[in-house]
C-alpha positions as CSV (number, residue, x, y, z in Angstrom):
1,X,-7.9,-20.0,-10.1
2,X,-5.2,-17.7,-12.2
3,X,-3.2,-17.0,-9.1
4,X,-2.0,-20.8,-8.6
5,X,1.8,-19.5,-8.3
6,X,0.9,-16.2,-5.8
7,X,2.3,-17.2,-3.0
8,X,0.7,-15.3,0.5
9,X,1.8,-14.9,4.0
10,X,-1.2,-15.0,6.4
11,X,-0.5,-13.6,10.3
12,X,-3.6,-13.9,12.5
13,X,-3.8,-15.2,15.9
14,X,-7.4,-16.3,16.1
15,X,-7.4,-19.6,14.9
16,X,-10.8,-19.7,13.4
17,X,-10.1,-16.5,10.9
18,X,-7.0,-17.4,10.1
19,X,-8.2,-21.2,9.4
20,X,-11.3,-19.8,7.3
21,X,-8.7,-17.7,4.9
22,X,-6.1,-20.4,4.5
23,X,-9.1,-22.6,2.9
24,X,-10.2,-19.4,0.9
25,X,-6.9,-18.5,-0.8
26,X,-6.3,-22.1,-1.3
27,X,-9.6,-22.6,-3.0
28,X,-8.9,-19.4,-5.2
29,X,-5.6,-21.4,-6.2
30,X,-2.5,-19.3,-3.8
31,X,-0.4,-21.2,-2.1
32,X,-0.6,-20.1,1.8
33,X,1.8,-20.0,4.5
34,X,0.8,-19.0,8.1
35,X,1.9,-18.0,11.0
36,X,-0.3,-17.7,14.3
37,X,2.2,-15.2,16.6
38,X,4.0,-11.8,15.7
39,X,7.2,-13.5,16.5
40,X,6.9,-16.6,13.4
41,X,5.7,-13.9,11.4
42,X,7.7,-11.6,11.3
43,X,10.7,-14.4,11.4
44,X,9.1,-16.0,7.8
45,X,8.6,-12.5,6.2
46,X,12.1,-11.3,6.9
47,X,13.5,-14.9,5.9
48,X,11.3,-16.1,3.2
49,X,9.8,-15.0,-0.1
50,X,5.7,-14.0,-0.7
51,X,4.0,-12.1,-3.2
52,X,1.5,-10.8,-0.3
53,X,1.8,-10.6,3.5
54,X,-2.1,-10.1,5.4
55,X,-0.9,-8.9,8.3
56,X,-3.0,-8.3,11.3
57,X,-2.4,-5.9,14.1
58,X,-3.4,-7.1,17.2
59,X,-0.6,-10.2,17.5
60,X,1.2,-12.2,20.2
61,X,4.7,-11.0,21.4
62,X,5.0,-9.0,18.1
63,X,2.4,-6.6,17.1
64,X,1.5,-5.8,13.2
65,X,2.7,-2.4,13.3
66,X,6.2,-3.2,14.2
67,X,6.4,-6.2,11.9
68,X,5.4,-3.8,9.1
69,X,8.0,-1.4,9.9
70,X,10.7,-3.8,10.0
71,X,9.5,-5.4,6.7
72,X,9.2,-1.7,5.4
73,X,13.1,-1.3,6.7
74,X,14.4,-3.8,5.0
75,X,12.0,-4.4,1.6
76,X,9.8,-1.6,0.4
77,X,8.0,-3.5,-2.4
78,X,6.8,-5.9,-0.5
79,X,3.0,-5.6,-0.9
80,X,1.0,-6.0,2.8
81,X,-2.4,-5.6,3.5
82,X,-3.3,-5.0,7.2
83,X,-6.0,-6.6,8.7
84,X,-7.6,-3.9,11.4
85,X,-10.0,-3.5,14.2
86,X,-13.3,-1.6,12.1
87,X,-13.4,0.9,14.9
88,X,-9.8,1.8,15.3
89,X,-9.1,4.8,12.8
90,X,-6.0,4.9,14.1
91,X,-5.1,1.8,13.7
92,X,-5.7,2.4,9.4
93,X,-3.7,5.7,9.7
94,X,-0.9,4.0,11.6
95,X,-0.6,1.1,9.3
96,X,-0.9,2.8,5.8
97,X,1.9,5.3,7.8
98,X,4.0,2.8,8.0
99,X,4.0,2.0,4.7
100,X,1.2,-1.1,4.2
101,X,0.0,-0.7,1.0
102,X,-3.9,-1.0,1.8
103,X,-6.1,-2.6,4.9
104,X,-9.6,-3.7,5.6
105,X,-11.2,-3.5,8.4
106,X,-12.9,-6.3,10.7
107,X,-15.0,-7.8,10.9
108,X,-14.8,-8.1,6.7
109,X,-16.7,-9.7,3.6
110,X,-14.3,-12.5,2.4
111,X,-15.4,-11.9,-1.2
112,X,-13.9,-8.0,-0.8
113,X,-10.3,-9.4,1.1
114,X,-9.9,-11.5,-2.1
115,X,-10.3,-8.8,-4.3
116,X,-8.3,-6.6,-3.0
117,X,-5.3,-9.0,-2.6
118,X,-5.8,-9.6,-6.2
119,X,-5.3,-6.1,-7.2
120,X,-3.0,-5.8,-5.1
121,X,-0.7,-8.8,-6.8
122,X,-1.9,-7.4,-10.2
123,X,-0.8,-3.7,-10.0
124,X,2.9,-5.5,-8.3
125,X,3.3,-7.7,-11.6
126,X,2.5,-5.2,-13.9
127,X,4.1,-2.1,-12.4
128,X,8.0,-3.4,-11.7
129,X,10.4,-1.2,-10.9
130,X,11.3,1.1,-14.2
131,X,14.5,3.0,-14.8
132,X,13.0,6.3,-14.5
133,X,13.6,9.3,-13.0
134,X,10.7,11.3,-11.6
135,X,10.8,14.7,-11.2
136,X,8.3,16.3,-8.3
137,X,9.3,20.3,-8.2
138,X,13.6,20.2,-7.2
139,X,12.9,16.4,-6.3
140,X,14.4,13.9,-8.9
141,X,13.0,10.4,-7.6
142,X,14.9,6.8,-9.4
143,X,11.7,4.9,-9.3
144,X,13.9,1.7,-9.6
145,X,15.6,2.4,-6.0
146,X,12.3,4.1,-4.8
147,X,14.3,7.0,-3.2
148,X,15.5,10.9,-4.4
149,X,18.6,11.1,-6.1
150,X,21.1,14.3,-5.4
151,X,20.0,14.9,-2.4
152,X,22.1,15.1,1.3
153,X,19.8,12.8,2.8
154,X,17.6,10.7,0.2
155,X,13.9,9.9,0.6
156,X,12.8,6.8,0.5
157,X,9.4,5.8,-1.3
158,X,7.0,2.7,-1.0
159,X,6.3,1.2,-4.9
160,X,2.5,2.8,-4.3
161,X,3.8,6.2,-3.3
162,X,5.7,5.9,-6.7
163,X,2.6,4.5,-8.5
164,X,0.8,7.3,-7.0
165,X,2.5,10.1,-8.4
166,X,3.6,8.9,-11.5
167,X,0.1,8.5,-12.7
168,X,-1.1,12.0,-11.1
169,X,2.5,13.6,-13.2
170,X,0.8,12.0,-16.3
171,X,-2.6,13.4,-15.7
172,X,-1.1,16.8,-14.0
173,X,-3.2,19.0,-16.2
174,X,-6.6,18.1,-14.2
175,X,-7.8,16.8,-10.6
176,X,-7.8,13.5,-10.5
177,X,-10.7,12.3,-8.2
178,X,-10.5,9.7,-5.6
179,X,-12.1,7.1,-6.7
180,X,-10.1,7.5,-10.0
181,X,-6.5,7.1,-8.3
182,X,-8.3,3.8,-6.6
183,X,-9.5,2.1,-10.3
184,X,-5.8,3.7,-12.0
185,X,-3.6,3.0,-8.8
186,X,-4.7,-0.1,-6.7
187,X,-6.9,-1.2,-9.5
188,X,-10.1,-1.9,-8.0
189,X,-13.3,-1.4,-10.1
190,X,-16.3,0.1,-8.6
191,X,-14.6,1.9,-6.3
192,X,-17.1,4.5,-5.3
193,X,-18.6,1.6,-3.1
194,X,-15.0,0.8,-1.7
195,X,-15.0,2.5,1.9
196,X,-11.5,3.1,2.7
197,X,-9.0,6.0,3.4
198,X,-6.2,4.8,2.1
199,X,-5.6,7.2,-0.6
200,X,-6.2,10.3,1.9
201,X,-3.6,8.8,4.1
202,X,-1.4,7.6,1.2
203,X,-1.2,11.3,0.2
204,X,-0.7,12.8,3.4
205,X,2.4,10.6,3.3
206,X,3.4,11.6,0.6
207,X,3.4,15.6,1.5
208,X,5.4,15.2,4.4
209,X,8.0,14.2,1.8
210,X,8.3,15.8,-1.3
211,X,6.6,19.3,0.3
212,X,8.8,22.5,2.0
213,X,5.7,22.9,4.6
214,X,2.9,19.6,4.0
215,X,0.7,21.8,6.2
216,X,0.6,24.5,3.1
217,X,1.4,21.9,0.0
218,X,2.3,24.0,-3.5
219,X,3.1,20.5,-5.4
220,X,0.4,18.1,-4.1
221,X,-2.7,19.9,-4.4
222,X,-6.7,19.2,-2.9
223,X,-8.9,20.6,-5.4
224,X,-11.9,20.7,-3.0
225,X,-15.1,18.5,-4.4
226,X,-13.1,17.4,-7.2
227,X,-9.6,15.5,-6.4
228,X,-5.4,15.5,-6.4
229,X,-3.3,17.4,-8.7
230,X,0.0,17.7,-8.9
231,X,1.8,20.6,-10.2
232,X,4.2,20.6,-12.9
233,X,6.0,23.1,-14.5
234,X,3.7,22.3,-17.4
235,X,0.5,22.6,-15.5
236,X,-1.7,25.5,-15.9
């Protein structure tokens, strides 16, 4: 019951789940606003103020994909968790694409949703926005604007994607293994029996950004059967 002033935006159109988790998040202490259509949703999370948005795809007149992007276009720290179809891969790739900062697929345990909205919530309070600059090979990144600095046409950066290399630029001397960037990053424990792609997809992302050619990365590195690293011009 520590969360009693996280406040969560909950869009699902089937009445039953989306009755089910207002009475979980409200037992767990969050306050919960809903919305039942793509259309109210996306209206409340443009409009109104939430420490979470659990967003699922499949909606009326508004689909979660687009809401996402639009919420991505105009806020990216806004943490969102999709809520996707366990047989669409695409779906997950499209999603975390678009900049949602983690999804689980249905149908889902209620005990693992709840968890990983409150990592989600924790890593957002304790990770604010830092005057920093991160530097990524030429890239110079302000992690306070989430975008690269003297540069024609900036990049913009989701607060994960920042999370994400920050803490491989501080361990850039080694791999750093999946499951590690999952405990360190999104801060879930026991992540070895957490079945999800995000990071994969998170870093793929990522590539397509700060890389010349992602299909042939020299910054972002797989280190096959071991992890990430991320070269430096202090790393070995």
């Amino acid at each position: 019951m520590s969360n009693t002033k996280a406040k969560l935006l909950i869009v699902e159109d089937e009445q039953a789940i989306l009755h089910g988790l207002i009475d979980v998040f409200v037992f767990h202490g969050y306050e919960v606003d809903a919305a039942e259509d793509g259309k109210i949703g996306l209206e409340k999370a443009l409009t109104l103020t939430y420490d979470l948005i659990l967003l699922d795809v499949m909606l009326p007149f508004i689909d979660g994909f687009s809401i996402c992007n639009q919420i991505r276009e105009k806020d990216l720290q806004q943490p969102i968790i999709m809520l996707t179809a366990k047989s669409s891969e695409q779906d997950i790739i499209t999603g975390l694409s678009l900049g949602a900062d983690d999804y689980i697929s249905k149908p889902f345990s209620v005990r693992e949703l709840v968890l990983r909205v409150e990592c989600v919530l924790k890593r957002t309070q304790k990770n604010s926005p830092q005057n920093a600059i991160l530097s990524i090979g030429s890239l110079r990144i302000d992690t306070a604007n989430l975008q690269t600095i003297e540069t024609v046409n900036p990049q913009k950066f989701t607060r994960r994607e920042i999370e994400i290399l920050a803490y491989l630029q501080q361990q850039h001397h080694r791999p750093v293994p999946r499951e590690e960037l999952l405990e360190k990053v999104w801060g879930y424990r026991r992540a070895e029996n957490i079945e999800t792609r995000t990071v994969d997809i998170h870093i793929a992302k990522l590539r397509r950004k700060i890389e010349t050619d992602p299909k042939q990365p020299q910054l972002l590195l797989t280190i096959r059967g071991e992890g990430y690293r991320l070269m430096t011009d202090a790393s070995a």
